[in-house]
C-alpha positions as CSV (number, residue, x, y, z in Angstrom):
1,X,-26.6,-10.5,8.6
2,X,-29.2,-7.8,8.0
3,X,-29.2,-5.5,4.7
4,X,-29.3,-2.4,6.9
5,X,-26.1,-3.4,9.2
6,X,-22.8,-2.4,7.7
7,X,-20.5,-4.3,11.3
8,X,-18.3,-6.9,10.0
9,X,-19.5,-10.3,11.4
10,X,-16.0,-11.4,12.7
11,X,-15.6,-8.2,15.2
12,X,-16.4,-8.2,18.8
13,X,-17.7,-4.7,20.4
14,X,-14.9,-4.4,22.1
15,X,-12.7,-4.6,18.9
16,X,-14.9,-1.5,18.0
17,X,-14.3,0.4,21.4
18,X,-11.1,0.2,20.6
19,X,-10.7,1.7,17.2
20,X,-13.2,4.2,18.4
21,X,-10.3,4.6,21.4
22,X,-7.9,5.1,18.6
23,X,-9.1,7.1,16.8
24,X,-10.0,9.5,19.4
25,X,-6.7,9.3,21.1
26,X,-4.6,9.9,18.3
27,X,-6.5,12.3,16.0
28,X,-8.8,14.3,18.6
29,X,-5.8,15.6,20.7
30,X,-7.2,19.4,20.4
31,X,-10.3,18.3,21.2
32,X,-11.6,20.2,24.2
33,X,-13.2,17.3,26.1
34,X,-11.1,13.9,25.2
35,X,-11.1,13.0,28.4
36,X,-14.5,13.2,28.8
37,X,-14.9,10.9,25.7
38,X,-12.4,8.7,26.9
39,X,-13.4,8.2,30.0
40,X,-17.0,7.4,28.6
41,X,-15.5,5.2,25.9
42,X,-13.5,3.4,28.7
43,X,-16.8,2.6,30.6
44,X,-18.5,1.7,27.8
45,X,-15.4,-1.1,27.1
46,X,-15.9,-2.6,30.4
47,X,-19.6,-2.1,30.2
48,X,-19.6,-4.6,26.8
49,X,-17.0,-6.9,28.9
50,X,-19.6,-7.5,31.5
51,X,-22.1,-8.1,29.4
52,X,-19.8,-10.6,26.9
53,X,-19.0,-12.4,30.3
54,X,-22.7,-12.6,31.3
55,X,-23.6,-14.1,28.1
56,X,-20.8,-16.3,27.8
57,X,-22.1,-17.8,31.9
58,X,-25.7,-18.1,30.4
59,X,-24.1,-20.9,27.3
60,X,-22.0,-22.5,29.5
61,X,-18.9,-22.2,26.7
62,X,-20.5,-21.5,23.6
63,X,-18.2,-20.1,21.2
64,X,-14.9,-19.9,23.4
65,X,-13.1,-22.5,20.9
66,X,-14.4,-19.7,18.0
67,X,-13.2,-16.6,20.1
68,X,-9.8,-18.1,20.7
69,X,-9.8,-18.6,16.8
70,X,-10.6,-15.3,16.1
71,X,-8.8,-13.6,19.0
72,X,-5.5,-14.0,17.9
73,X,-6.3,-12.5,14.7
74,X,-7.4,-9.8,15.6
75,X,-4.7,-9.1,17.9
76,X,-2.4,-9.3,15.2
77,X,-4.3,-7.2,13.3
78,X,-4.8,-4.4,15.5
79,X,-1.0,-4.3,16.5
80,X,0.3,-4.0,12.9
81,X,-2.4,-1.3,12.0
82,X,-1.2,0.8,15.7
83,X,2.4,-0.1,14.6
84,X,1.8,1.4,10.6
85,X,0.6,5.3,12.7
């Protein structure tokens, strides 16, 4: 991993969208256009989707044994942090 890139190198980008959906759901109610960010967030997820399912056609498999590793994981993870607010 490069010096300059702070991502953890277990998280997918759609693990990032969404935190970032989190976040903005729970903490940006007052904000005047949420919906506007959600809705851009939301394409943006399905956007990365797309383009995870594109790359996963081009190595026929690569890495499905390490996502289904991972997945679960973060799953969990993800639930008990939305569960903690």
């Amino acid at each position: 991993m490069s010096k300059f890139c702070k991502a953890k190198p277990l998280r997918t980008i759609c693990e990032v969208h969404r935190e970032m959906y989190d976040i903005i759901f729970q903490e940006l109610k007052e904000f005047p256009r949420q919906a506007e960010l959600i809705e851009k967030l939301e394409t943006a997820y399905l956007m990365a989707k797309k383009m995870d399912a594109k790359l996963r056609q081009y190595n026929a498999g690569y890495g499905k044994d390490w996502w289904e590793a991972i997945h679960a994981g973060l799953v969990a993870e993800t639930l008990k942090r939305r569960a903690g607010q």
